[in-house]
C-alpha positions as CSV (number, residue, x, y, z in Angstrom):
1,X,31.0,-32.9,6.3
2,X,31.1,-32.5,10.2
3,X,33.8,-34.4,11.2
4,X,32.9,-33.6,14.9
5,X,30.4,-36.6,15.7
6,X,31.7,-40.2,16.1
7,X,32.2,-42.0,12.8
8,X,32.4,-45.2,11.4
9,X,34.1,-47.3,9.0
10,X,32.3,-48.8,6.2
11,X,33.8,-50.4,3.2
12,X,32.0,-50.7,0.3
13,X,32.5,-52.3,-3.1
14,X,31.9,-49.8,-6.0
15,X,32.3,-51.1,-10.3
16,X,35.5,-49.1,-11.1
17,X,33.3,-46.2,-13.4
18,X,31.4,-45.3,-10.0
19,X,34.6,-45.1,-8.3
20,X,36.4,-43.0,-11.2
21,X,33.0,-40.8,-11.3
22,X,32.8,-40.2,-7.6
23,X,36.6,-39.2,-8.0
24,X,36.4,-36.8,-10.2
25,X,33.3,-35.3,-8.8
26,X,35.2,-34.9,-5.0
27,X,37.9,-33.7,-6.8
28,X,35.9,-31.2,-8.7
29,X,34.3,-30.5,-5.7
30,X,37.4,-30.2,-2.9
31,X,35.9,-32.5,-0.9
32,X,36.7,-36.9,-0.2
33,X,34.3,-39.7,-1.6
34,X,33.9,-40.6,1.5
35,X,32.4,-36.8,2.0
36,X,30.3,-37.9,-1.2
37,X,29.8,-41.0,0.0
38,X,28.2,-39.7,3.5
39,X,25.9,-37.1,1.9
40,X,24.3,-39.3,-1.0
41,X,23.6,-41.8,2.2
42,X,22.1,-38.9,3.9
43,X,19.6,-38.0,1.4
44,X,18.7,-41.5,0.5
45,X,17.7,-42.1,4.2
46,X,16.1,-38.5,4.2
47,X,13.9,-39.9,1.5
48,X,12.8,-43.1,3.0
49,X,11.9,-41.7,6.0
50,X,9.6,-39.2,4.4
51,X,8.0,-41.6,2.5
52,X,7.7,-43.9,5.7
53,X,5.9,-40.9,7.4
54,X,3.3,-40.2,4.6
55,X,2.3,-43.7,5.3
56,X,1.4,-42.9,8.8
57,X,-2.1,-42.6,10.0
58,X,-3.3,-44.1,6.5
59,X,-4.9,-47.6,8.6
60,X,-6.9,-44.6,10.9
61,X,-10.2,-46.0,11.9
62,X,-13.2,-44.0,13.0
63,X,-13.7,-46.4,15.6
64,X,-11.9,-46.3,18.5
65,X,-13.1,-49.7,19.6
66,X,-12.4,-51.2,16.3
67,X,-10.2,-54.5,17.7
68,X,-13.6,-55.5,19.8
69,X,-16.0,-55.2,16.9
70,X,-14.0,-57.2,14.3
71,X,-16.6,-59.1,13.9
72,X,-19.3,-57.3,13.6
73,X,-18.0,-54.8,11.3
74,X,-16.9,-57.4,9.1
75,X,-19.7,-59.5,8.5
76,X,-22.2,-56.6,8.5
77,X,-24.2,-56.0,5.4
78,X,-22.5,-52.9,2.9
């Protein structure tokens, strides 16, 4: 983990067989489980914000005055 960008404390809560699992694994590993800790956050926000970006442009309209013609495009006959 780059430890040269400005970090932040966080304390969390873990049940003690997360806490005993994330310890072996950084030990297993050579690295902390705060290191663990850091990159499992990493990709979970990775993942939301591609799913928040697939979402993008799904409302698109073909018409660019849409927000005038509410009306008429809604009641109009299918």
């Amino acid at each position: 983990m780059q430890r040269a960008e400005q970090m932040e404390g966080t304390p969390i809560v873990l049940p003690k067989p997360l806490q005993d699992n994330l310890e072996a694994i950084a030990k297993n590993q050579d690295k902390t489980v705060s290191d663990l800790v850091q990159e499992a956050l990493n990709l979970y926000v990775f993942a939301l914000q591609r799913v928040q970006a697939k979402s993008v442009g799904l409302g698109e309209s073909e018409y660019s005055d849409l927000s005038e013609r509410v009306d008429d495009l809604l009641w109009q006959e299918p």
